[in-house]
matplotlib code that plots the C-alpha trace (Angstrom):
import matplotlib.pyplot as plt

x = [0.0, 1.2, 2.3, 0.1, -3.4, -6.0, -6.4, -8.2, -6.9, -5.4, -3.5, -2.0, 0.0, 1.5, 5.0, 3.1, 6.0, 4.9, 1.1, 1.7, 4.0, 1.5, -1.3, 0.6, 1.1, -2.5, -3.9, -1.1, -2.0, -5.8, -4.9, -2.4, -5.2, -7.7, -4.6, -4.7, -8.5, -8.7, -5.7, -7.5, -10.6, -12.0, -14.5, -14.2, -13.7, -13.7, -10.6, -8.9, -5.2, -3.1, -3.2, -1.2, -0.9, -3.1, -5.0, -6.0, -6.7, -7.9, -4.5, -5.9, -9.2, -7.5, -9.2, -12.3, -13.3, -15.8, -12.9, -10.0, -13.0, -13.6, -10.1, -9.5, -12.5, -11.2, -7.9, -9.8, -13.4, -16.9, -16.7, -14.0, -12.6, -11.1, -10.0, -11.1, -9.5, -11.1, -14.0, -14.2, -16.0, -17.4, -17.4, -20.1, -19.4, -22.0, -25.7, -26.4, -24.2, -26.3, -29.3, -28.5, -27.1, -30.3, -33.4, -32.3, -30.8, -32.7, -33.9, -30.1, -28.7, -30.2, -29.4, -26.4, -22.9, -22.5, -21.0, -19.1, -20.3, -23.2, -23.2, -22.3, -23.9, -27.3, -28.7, -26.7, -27.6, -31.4, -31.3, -33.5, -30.9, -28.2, -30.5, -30.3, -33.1, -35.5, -39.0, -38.5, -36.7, -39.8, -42.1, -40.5, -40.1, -44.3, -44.7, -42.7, -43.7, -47.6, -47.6, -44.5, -44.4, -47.4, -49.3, -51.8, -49.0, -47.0, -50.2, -50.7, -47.2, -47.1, -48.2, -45.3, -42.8, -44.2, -43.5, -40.2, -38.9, -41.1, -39.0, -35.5, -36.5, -37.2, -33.8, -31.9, -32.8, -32.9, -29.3, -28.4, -30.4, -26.6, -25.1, -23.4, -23.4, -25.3, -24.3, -26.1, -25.0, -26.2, -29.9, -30.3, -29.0, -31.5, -34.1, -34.4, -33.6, -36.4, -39.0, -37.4, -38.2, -41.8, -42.8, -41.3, -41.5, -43.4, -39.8, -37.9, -34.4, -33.2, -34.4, -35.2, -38.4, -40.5, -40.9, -41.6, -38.3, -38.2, -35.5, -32.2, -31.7, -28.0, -27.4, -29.4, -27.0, -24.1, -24.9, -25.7, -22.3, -20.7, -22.1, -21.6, -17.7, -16.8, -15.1, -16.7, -13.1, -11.6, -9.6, -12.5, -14.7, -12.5, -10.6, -13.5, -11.1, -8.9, -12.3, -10.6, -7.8, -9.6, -6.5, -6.4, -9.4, -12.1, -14.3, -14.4, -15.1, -18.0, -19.7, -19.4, -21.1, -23.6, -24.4, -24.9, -27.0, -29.1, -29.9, -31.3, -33.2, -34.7, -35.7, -38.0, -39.4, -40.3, -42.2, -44.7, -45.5, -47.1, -45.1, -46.4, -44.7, -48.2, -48.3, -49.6, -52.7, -53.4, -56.4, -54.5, -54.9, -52.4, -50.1, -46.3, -44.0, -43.0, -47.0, -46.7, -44.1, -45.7, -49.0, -47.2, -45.3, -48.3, -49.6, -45.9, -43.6, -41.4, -41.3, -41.6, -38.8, -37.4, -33.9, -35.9, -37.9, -35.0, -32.7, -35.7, -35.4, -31.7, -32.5, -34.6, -32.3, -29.0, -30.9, -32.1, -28.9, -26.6, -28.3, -30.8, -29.3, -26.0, -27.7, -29.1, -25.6, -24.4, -26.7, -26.5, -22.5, -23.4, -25.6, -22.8, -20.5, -22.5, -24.9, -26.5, -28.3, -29.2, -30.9, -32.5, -34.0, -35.3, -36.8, -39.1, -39.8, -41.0, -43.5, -44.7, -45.5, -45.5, -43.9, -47.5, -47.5, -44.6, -43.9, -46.7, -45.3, -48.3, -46.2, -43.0, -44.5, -44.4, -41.1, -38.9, -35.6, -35.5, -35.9, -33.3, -30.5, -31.6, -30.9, -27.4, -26.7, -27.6, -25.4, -22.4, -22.5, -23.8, -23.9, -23.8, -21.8, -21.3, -24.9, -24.4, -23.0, -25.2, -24.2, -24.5, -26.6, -26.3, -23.7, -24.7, -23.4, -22.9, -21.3, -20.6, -18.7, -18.8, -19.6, -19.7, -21.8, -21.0, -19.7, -20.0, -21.2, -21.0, -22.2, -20.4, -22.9, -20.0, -18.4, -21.6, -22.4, -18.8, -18.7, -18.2, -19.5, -23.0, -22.7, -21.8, -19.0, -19.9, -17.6, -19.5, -23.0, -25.2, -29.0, -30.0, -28.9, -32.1, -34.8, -36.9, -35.5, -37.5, -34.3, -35.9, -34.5, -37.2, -35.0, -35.9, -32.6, -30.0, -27.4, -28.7, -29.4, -29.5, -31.6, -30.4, -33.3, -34.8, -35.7, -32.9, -33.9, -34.5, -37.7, -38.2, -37.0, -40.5, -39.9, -36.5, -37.1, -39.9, -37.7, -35.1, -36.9, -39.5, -37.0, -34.6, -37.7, -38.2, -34.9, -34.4, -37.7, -37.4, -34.0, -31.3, -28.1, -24.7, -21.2, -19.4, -17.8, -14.2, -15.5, -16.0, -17.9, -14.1, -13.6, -16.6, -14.7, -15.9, -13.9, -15.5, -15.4, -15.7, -17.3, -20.4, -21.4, -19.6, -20.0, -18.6, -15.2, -15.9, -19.0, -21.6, -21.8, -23.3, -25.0, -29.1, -31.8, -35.4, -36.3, -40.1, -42.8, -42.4, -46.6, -45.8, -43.3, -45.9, -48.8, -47.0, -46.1, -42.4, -41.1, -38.1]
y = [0.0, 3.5, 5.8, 8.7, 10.3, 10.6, 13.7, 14.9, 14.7, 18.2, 17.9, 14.9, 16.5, 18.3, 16.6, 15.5, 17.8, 20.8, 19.9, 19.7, 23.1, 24.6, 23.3, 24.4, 28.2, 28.3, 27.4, 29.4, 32.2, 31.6, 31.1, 34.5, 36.3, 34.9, 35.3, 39.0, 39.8, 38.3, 39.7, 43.5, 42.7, 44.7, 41.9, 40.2, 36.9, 33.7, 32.6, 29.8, 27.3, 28.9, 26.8, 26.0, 27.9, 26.9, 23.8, 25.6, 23.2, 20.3, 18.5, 18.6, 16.6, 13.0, 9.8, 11.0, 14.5, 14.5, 13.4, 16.0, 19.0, 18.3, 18.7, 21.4, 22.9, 22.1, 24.8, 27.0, 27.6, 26.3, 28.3, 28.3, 29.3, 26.9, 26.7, 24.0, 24.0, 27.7, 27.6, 29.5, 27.3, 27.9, 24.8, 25.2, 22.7, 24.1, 23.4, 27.3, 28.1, 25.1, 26.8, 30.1, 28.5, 26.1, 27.8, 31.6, 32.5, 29.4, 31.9, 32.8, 29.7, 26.9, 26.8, 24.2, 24.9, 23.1, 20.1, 18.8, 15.3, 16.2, 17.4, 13.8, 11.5, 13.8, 15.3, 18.3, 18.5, 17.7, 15.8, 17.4, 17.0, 18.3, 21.1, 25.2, 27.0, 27.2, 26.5, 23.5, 22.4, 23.6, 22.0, 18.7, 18.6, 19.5, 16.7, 14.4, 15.7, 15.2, 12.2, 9.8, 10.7, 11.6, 10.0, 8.4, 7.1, 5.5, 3.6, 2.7, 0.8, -0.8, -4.4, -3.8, -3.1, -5.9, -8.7, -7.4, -7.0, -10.9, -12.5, -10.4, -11.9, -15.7, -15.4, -14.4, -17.4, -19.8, -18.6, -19.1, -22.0, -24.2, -21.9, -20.2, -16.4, -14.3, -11.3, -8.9, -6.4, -7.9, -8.8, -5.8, -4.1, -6.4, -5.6, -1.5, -2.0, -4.2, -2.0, 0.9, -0.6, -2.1, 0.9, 3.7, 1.3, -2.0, -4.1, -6.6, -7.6, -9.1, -12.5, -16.3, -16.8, -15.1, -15.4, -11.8, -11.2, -8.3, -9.0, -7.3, -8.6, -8.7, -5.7, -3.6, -5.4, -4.3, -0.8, -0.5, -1.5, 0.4, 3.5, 3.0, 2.4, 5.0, 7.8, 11.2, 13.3, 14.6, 17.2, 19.3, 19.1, 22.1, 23.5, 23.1, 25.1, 21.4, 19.4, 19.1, 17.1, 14.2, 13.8, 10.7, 9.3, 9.6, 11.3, 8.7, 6.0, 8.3, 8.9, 5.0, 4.5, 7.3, 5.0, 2.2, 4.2, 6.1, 2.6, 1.1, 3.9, 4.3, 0.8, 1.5, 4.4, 2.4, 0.0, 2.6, 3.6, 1.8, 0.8, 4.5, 6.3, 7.2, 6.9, 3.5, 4.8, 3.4, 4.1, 7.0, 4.4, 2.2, 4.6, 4.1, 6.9, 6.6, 6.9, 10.0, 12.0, 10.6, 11.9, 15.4, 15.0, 14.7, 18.1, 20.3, 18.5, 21.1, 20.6, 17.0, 15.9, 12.5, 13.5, 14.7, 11.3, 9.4, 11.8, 10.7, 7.3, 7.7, 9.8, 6.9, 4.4, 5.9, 7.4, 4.1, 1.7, 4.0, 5.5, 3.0, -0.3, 1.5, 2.8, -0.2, -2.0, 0.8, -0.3, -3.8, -3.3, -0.8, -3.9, -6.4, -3.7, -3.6, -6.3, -4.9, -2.3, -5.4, -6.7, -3.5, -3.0, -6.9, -6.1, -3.3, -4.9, -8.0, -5.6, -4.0, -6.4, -9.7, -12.8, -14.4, -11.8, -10.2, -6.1, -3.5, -0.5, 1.0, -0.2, 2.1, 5.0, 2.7, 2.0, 4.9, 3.2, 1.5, 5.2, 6.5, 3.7, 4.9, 8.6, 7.9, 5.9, 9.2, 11.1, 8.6, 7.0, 9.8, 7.7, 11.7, 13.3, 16.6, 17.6, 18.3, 21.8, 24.7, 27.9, 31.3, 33.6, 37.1, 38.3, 37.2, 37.0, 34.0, 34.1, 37.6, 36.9, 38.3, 35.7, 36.5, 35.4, 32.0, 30.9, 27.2, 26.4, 22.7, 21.4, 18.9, 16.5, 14.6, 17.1, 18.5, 14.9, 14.5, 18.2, 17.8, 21.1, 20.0, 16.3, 14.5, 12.0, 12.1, 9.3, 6.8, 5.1, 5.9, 5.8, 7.1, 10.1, 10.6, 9.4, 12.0, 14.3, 16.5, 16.1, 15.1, 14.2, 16.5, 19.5, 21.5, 20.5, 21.3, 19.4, 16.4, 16.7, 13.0, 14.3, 18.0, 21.0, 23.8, 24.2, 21.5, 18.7, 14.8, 15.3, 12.0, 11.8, 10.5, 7.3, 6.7, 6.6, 4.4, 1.8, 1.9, 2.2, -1.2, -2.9, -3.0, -4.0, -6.8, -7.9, -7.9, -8.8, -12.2, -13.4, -13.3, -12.2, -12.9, -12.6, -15.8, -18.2, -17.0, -13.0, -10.9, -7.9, -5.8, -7.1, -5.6, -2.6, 0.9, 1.5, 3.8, 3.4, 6.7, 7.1, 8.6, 7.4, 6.3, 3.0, 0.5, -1.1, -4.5, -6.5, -8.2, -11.3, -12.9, -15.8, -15.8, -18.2, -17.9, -16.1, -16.5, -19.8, -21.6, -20.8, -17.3, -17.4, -20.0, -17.3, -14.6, -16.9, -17.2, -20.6, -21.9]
z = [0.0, -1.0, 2.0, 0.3, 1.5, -0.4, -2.7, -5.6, -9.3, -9.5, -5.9, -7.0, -9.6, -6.8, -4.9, -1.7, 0.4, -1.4, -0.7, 2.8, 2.6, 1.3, 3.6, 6.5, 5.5, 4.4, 8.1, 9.8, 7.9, 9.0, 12.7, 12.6, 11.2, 13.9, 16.8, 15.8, 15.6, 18.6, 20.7, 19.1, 20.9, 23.9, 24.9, 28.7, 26.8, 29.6, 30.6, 29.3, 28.5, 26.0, 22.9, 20.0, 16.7, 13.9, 15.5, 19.3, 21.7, 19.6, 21.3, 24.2, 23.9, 23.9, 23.4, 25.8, 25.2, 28.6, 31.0, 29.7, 29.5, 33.2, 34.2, 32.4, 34.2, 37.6, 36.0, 34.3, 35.7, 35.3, 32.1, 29.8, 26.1, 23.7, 20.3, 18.1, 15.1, 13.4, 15.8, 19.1, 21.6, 25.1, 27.6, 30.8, 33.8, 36.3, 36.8, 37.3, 33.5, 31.7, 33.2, 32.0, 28.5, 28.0, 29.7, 30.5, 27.0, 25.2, 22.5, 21.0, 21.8, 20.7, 17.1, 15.9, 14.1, 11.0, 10.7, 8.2, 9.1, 9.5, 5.7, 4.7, 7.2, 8.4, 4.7, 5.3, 8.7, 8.0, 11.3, 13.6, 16.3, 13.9, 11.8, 13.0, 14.4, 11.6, 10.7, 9.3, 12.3, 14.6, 11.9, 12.7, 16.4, 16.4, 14.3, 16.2, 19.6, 18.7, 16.2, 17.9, 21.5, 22.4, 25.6, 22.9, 20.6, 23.6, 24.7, 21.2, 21.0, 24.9, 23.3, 20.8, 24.2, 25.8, 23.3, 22.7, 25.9, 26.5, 23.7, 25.1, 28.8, 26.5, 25.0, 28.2, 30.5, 27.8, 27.1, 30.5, 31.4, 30.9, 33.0, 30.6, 30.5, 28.8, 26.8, 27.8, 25.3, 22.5, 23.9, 25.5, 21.8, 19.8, 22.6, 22.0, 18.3, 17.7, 19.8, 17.9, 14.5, 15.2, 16.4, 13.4, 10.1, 10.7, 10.8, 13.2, 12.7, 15.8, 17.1, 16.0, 18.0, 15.5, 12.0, 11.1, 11.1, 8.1, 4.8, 5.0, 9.2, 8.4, 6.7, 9.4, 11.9, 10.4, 9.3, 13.2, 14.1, 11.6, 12.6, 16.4, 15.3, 13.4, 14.1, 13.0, 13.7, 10.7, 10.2, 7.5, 11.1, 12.4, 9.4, 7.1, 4.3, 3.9, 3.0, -0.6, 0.9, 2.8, 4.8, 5.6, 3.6, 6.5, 4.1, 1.8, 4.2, 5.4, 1.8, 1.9, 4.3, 4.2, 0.8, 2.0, 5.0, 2.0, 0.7, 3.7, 4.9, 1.2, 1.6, 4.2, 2.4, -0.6, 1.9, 2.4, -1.1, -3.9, -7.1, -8.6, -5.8, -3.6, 0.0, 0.8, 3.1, 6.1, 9.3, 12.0, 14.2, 12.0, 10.6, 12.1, 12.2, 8.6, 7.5, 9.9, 8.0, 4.1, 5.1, 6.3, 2.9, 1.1, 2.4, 2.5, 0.4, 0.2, 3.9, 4.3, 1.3, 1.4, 2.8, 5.6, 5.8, 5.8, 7.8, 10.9, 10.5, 11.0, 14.1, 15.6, 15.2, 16.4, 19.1, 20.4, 19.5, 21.4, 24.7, 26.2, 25.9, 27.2, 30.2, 30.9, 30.9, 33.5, 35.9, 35.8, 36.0, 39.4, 40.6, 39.9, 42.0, 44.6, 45.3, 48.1, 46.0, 43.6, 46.3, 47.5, 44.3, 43.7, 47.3, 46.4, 43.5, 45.3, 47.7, 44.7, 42.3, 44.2, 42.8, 41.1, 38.1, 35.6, 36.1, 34.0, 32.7, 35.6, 38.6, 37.5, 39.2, 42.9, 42.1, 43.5, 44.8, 40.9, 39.7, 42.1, 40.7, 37.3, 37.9, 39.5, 36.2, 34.6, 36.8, 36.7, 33.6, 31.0, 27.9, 26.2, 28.2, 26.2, 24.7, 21.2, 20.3, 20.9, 18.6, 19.6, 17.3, 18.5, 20.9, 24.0, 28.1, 30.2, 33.4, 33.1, 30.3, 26.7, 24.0, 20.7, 18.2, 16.2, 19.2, 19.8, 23.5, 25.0, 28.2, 30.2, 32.1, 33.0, 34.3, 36.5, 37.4, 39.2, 40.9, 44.5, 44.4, 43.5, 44.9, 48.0, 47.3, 43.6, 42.5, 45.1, 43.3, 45.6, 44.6, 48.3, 47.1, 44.9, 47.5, 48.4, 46.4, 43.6, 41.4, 38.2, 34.5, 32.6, 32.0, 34.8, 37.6, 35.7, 37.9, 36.2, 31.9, 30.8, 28.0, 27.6, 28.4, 26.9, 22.8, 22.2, 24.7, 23.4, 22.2, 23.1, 26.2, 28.0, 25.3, 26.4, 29.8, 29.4, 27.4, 30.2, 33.5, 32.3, 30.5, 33.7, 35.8, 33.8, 33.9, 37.4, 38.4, 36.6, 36.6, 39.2, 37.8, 39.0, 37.9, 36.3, 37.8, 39.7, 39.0, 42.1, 42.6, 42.6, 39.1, 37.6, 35.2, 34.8, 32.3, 29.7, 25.6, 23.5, 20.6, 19.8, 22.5, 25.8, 26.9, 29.0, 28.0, 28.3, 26.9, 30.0, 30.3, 33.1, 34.9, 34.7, 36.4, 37.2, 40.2, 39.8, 39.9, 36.6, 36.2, 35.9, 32.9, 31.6, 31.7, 30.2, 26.8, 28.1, 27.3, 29.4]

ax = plt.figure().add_subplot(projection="3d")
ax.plot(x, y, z, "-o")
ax.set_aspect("equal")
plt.show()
């Protein structure tokens, strides 16, 4: 293989020495020019670590962003400047900042930078996480707030939560019924993906047990994993003037699979049309969330396009294949840790529910030391850490300090969830912490933003935490876990994976057996 990178036809007539010469005075000419404007400035910028010429402070993120931000916060402040790349950039590490960042100033700060990524992988940014404050995006997030989330909608799909997470609990203590263990990573993956699908575009495409299992199983598996492992970091991200280069070739591999991506999600469009190209119509009642946005289509297609169709059914699926299942392996890991809080939770559910029926989705609300275990998960384990870039649109203050516009603003919830400023012993999972406290995960306590706040929050948070909070009931309610054979609780790693996402290190695996009368897997259809 050639030692070369990458570069378009005319470039490569050029010496590869004097490409790089000249690629170097070009972006130390920028960063001079920036050096000076800013060093001529009047403005009470925050304070911040002296960076490097050219490329800032993009040295000092390492392999996880969330970690090095928060101790650079414990240098520099709760509010601090960096460099990345050509882009000035705010970080907040304090519940009272993200308050006034994501409620107090909401109106000029809740828009998005663009992303070069985004560009390739999103629709040019036609994500409704990724697009700026526009109508289209406000069109959108009323659609999705009233036709996907909505009370009626979730009651709609609870027999399509139940089966799955039925055929997920099937699976699990089958699997373990030798005494092997059981990889909790994949079912618990396969379990939120399958929900996910069902209940946006008709389609399963994890599981043996049933025979509905929709064409294409395989390739949905691996575009998952694909996206989930690659890396979104290239250079055009924060010196968008070198995009002609694809230094490197990261570009290329993310048109590729953006392809492959378009395909897939095209796929599932052409399901919901006939041959002609009309919407295949279908009773309200009936429609998925795919019927939703063709009917809305039908009435503002220019609106409503197709990127935009398929740029939501990209939304839905990373959303769900990288935040629940990954909480949900944080807390099992905890309960592993500490098996006293296992058996604090298996407890309550016991009074609760009883040992004669299977958990409802009802008895959640009765279950408060389960919902305190899941809110220090959120605290400890933020599977998002940094909520996705806000962008500044008008000059605005924060902190007392001057920010100008175009700045890009990030939140740390890592960082806020491991303040001993805001939290007793922070590094210690304690879910007693949360009992009787009015600390909630809605975007209103701003020392805990599992799903962000204000104009930008998860739209559908109330989903997520559905999908988590019943799913982990279920789990534990049924089966006792333990740790294989010749593991103790002390070798249970915390160790965290970045990525677009972070999650745990290592893969779960553990041991599962029954822990309720045979009669009552028998009555809920669960064969063992």
């Amino acid at each position: 293989m050639e030692n070369t990178f990458p570069v378009s036809s005319n470039m490569a007539l050029v010496p590869l020495p004097v490409q790089y010469t000249v690629v170097t005075v070009c972006i130390a000419l920028v960063g001079y020019l920036i050096l000076k404007l800013l060093q001529g400035s009047k403005l009470r910028l925050p304070p911040g670590p002296r960076g490097l010429p050219v490329i800032g402070h993009l040295h000092m993120l390492g392999k996880a962003p969330h970690q090095s931000l928060m101790l650079l916060a414990a240098k520099h402040g709760k509010i601090f400047r960096l460099k990345m790349g050509v882009f000035p950039t705010v970080v907040i590490s304090s519940p009272d900042l993200a308050r006034e960042v994501l409620k107090v100033q909401d109106q000029h700060l809740a828009s998005r930078p663009t992303f070069e990524s985004g560009k390739i992988m999103a629709y040019d940014n036609q994500s409704t996480s990724l697009t700026p404050l526009n109508d289209r995006w406000r069109f959108m997030r009323r659609i999705i707030s009233t036709e996907l989330v909505s009370a009626k909608r979730l009651e709609q799909s609870k027999s399509i939560r139940r089966e799955e997470l039925l055929d997920t609990l099937e699976d699990i203590l089958t699997g373990g019924r030798a005494g092997v263990p059981v990889d909790f990573d994949a079912k618990l993956t396969a379990l939120v993906l399958n929900q996910t699908t069902r209940f946006n575009f008709r389609r399963r495409y994890y599981g043996t047990k049933r025979t509905d299992v929709a064409e294409g199983a395989e390739a949905f598996q691996d575009l998952v994993k694909a996206i989930g492992g690659t890396s979104f970091f290239f250079p055009a991200e924060f010196f968008p003037f070198l995009k002609f280069l694809d230094l490197g070739g990261v570009e290329t591999r993310l048109r590729e699979l953006a392809h492959a991506a378009d395909l897939f999600y095209s796929s599932i469009l052409a399901s919901h049309r006939n041959e002609d190209g009309t919407y295949i119509y279908r009773e309200p009642f009936d429609r998925d969330f795919v019927d939703v946005l063709c009917t809305y289509q039908k009435e503002s297609p220019n609106e409503i396009t197709d990127q935009v169709i398929k740029a939501a059914i990209q939304d839905v699926i990373i959303a769900s294949s990288s935040t629940s299942s990954a909480t949900m392996i944080w807390v099992l890991a905890e309960l592993m840790k500490q098996p006293q809080i296992l058996r604090e939770v298996q407890k309550e559910l016991d009074t609760v529910v009883g040992k004669e029926r299977l958990v409802d989705e009802t008895d959640i609300a009765n279950l408060p030391y389960l919902r305190a275990v899941l809110k220090e998960a959120f605290r400890l384990h933020p599977v998002l850490p940094l909520l996705i870039p806000h962008q500044s649109e008008v000059d605005v203050q924060i902190g007392g300090y001057d920010i100008p516009a175009k700045t890009r603003v990030m939140v740390n919830t890592y960082a806020i969830g491991r303040d001993p400023e805001v939290w007793k012993d922070p590094l210690d999972f304690n879910p007693g912490r949360f009992l009787g406290s009015a600390i909630d995960v809605k975007g209103q306590n701003f020392e805990l933003l599992p799903f962000g706040a204000g104009r930008r929050m998860c739209v559908g948070y109330n989903l997520g935490l559905m999908t988590v909070e019943n799913g982990l009931a279920q789990i534990l309610h049924t089966c006792d876990i333990s740790l294989p054979e010749g593991m103790t609780p002390k070798d249970v790693s915390m160790e965290e994976q970045s990525g677009a996402s972070v999650t745990r290190a290592d893969t779960l695996k553990l041991r599962v057996t029954p822990r309720l009368p045979a009669h009552v897997y028998v009555k809920a259809g669960i064969n063992l």
